[in-house]
C-alpha positions as CSV (number, residue, x, y, z in Angstrom):
1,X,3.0,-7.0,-6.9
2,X,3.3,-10.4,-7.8
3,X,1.2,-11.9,-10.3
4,X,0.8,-14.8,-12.9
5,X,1.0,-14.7,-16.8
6,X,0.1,-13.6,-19.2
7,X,-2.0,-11.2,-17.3
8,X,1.9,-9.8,-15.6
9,X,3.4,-9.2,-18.9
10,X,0.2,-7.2,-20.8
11,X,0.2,-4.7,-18.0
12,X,3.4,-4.4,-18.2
13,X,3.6,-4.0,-21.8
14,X,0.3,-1.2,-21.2
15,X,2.2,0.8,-18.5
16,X,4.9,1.1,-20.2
17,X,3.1,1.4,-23.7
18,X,6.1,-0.7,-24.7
19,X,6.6,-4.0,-27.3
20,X,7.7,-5.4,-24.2
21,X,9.1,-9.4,-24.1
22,X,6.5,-11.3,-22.3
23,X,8.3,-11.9,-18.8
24,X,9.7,-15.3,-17.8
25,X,9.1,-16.9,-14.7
26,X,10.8,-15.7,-11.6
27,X,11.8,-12.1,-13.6
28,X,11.0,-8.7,-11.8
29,X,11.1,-5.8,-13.1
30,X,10.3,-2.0,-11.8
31,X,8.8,0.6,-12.7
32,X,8.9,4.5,-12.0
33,X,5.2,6.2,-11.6
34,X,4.6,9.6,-10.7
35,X,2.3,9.5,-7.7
36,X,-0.1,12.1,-9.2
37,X,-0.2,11.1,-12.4
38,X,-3.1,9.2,-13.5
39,X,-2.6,5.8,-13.9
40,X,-3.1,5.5,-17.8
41,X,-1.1,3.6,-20.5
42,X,2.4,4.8,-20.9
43,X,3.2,6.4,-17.9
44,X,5.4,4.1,-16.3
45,X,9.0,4.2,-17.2
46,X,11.3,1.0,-16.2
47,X,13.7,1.5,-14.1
48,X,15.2,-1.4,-13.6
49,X,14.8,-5.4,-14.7
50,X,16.1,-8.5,-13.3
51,X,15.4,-12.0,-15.8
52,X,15.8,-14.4,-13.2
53,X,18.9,-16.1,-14.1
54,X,22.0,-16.5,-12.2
55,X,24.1,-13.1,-12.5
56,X,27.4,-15.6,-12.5
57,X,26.7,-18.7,-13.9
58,X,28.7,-21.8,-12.9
């Protein structure tokens, strides 16, 4: 999904019923959902998270 803030960051911050940090821009992240598990706050776990900076800065 790609989205806009601030919207991005408080469903993040809902699915993971997390204080999450709002997300910067050009960040992903990813999340895990069971696929018959309702989709209700908290039950999304992240799995993995990428800020959007270089990995190996010159």
């Amino acid at each position: 999904m790609l989205a806009h803030n601030p919207g991005l960051s408080d469903l993040f911050a809902w699915l993971t019923a997390a204080d999450a940090p709002e997300l910067r821009t050009a960040c992903a992240v990813a999340l895990s959902l069971h696929p018959t598990t309702p989709l209700e706050r908290g039950t999304a776990r992240l799995t993995a998270g990428w800020d959007g900076r270089p990995s190996n800065p010159a």
